[in-house]
C-alpha positions as CSV (number, residue, x, y, z in Angstrom):
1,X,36.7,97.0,26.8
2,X,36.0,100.4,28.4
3,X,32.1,101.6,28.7
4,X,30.8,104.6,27.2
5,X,30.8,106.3,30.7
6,X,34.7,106.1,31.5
7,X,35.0,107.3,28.0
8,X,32.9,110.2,27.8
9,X,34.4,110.9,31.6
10,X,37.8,110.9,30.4
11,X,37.8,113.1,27.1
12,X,35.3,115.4,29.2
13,X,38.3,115.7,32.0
14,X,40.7,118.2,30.2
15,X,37.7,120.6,29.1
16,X,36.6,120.5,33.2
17,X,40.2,121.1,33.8
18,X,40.4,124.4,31.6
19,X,37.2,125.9,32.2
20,X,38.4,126.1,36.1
21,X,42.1,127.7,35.2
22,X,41.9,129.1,38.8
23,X,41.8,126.0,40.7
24,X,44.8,124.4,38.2
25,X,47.4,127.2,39.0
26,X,46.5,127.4,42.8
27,X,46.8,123.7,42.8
28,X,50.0,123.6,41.2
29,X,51.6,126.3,43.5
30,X,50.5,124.2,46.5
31,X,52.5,121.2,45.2
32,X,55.5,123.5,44.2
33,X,55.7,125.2,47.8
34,X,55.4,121.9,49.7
35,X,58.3,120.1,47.9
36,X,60.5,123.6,47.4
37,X,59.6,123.7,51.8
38,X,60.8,119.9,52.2
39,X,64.1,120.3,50.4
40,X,65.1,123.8,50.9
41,X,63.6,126.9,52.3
42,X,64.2,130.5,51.4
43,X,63.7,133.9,53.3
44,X,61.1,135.5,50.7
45,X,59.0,132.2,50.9
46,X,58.6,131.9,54.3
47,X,58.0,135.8,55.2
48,X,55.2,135.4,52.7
49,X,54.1,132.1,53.3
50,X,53.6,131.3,57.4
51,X,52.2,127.9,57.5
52,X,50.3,127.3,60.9
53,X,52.3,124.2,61.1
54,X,55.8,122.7,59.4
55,X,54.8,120.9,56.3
56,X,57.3,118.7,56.7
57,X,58.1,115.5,59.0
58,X,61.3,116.9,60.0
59,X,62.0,120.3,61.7
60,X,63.3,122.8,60.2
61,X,66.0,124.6,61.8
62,X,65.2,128.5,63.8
63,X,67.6,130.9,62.7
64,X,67.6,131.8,66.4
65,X,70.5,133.2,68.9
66,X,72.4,130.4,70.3
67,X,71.7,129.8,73.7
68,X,74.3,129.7,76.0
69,X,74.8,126.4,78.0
70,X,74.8,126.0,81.8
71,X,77.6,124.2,82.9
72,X,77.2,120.9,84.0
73,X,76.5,120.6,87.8
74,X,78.8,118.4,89.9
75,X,77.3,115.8,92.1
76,X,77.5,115.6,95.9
77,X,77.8,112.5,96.4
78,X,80.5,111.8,93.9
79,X,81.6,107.7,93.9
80,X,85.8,107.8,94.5
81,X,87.7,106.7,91.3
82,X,90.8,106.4,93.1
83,X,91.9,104.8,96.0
84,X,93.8,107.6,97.3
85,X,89.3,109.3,97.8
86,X,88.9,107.4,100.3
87,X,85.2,108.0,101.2
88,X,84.2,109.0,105.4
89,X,82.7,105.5,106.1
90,X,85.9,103.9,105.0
91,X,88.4,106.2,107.3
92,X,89.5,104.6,110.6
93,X,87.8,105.2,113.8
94,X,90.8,106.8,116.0
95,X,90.6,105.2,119.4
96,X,89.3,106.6,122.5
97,X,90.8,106.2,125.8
98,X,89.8,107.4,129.0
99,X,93.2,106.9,130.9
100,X,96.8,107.2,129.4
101,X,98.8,104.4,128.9
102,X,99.8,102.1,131.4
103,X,103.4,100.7,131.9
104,X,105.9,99.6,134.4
105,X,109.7,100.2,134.3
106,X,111.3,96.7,133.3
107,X,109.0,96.8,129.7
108,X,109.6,99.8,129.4
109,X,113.3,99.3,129.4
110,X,112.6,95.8,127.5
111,X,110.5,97.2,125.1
112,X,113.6,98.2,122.5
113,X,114.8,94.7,122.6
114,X,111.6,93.7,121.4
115,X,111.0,95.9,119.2
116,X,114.5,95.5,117.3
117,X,114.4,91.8,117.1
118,X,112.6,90.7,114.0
119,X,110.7,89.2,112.7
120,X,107.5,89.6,115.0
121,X,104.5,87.0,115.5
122,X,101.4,87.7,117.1
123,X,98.3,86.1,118.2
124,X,95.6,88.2,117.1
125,X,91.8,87.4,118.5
126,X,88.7,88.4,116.1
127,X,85.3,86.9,117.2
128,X,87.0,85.7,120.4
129,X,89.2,83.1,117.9
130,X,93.0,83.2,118.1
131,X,95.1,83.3,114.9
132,X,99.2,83.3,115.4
133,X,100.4,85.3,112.4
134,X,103.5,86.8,111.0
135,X,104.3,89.0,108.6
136,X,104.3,88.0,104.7
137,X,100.9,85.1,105.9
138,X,98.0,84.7,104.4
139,X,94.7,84.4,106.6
140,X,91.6,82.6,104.8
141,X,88.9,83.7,108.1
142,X,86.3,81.1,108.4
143,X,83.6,83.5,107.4
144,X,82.8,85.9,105.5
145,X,82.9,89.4,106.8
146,X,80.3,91.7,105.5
147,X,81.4,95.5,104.0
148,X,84.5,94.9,103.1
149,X,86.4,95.0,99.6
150,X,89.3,93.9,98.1
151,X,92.1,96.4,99.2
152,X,90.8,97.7,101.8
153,X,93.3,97.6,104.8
154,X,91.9,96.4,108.7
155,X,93.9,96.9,111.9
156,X,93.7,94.1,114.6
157,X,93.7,95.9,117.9
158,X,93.3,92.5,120.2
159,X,95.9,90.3,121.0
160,X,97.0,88.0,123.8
161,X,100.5,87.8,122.7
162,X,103.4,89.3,121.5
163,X,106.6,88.5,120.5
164,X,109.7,87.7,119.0
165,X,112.6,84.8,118.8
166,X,113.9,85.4,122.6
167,X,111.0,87.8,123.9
168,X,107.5,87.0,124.7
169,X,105.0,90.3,125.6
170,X,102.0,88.0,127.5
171,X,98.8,90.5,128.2
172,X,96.4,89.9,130.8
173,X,94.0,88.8,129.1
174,X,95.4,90.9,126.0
175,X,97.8,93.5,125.3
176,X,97.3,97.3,125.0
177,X,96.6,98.5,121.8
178,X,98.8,101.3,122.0
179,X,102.0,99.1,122.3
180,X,101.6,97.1,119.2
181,X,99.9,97.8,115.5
182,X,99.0,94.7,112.8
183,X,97.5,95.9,109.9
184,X,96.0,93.1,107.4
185,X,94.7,94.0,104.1
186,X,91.6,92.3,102.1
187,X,92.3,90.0,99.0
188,X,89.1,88.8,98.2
189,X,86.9,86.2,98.8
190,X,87.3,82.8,98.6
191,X,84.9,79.7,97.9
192,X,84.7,76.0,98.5
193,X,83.4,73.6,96.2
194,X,79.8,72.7,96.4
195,X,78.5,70.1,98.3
196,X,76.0,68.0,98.3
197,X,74.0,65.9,101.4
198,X,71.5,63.4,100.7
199,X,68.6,63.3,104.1
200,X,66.5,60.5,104.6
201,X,64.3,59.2,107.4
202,X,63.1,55.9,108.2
203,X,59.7,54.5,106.0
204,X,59.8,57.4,103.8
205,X,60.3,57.1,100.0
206,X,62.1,60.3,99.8
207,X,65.7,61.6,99.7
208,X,66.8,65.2,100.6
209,X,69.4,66.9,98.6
210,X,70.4,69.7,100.4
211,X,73.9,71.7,99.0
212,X,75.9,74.4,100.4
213,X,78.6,76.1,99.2
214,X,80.9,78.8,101.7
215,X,82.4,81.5,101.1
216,X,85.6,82.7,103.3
217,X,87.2,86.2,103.2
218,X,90.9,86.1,102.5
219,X,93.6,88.5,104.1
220,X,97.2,89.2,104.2
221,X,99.4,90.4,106.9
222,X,100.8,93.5,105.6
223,X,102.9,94.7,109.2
224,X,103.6,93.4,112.6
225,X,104.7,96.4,114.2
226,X,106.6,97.2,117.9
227,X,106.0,100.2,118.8
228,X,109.6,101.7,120.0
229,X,110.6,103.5,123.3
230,X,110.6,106.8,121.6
231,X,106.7,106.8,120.1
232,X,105.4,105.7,123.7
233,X,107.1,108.8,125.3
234,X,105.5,110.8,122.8
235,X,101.9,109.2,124.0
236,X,102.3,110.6,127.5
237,X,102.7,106.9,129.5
238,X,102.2,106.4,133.2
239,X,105.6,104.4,134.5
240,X,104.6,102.8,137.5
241,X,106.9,100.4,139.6
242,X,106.2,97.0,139.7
């Protein structure tokens, strides 16, 4: 089954291997070292053995100093986790005036009356549309307005009237600012279902679909405030007779 050649090739192999003794124990080291390196490694072996590069696929560890570790740097512009952070964009613009406030004697003296009968209504103006609202009601806005989020709290400053079971504050076209405060806070946003209108013209074998589907922001009136006698004194008003 085997020719002469292999034959003769492999009883002539073990008189090769001895007459080169030299080669057999330097060959035999250089497996011992490379699996005694990839399983453990002692200190005399590698002061007297310094490989150019790690026989091994994984790193070996440097008995090194431990470096110390910088400490994590803080970001500057840090995103709020609480609501309590609220971030500069968010804050409310305090108003500017460039005269004090306005008022003559009789609201001035009508003003508690007002202010103690409860509960208030309002009819608050955004986008030049009137909404009459009390406190406790929920206002879906016919639109939805852009950079807002729920929980966020708005202020409407603009209002044509003001008042209460037997009193009526009517402004001319709207009511000082400084008299009143309504404060609504952001729910979320609501959506309508989607609809669907088929277009067609006249001698055309073709219908349209178009759909459209709104979305509305939702609010709730959180306080529909009078400001009392006491806080518009404080303000610095201008009585003036009627």
């Amino acid at each position: 089954m085997f020719s002469r050649s292999a034959l003769a090739r492999a009883f002539a192999l073990p008189l090769e291997q001895a007459a080169r003794p030299s080669l057999i124990t330097s060959t035999t080291f250089r497996a011992c070292l490379h699996q005694a390196t990839s399983t453990t490694s002692t200190p005399s072996s590698e002061a007297t053995t310094n490989p150019p590069e790690p026989l091994s696929a994984i790193p070996r560890a440097q008995s090194s100093t431990p470096r110390t570790q910088a400490p994590p740097k803080t970001p500057i512009n840090t995103i709020p986790t609480t609501r309590a952070d609220i971030p500069a964009s968010k804050q409310p613009i305090a108003p500017t005036f460039t005269t004090p406030l306005t008022v003559s004697k009789s609201l001035l003296d009508t003003l508690p009356l007002l202010a103690e009968q409860k509960p208030h209504y309002i009819t608050a103006h955004l986008h030049d549309r009137p909404y009459l609202l009390t406190e406790g009601d929920h206002l879906r806005l016919p639109f939805l307005m852009p950079k807002v989020q729920p929980g966020d709290v708005l202020r409407f400053n603009r209002a044509s009237l003001l008042g209460s079971r037997d009193f009526t504050l009517k402004g001319k076209p709207y009511i000082d600012e400084r008299l009143f405060e309504c404060r609504l806070r952001v729910l979320g946003v609501d959506a309508e279902p989607l609809r669907v209108k088929e277009k067609t013209k006249r001698r055309r074998r073709h219908v349209q679909r178009i759909t459209s589907k709104h979305r509305y922001t939702l609010l709730r009136v959180m306080e529909v405030k009078v400001k009392s006698r006491e806080e518009l004194e404080r303000e610095g008003p201008v009585v003036v007779e009627e």
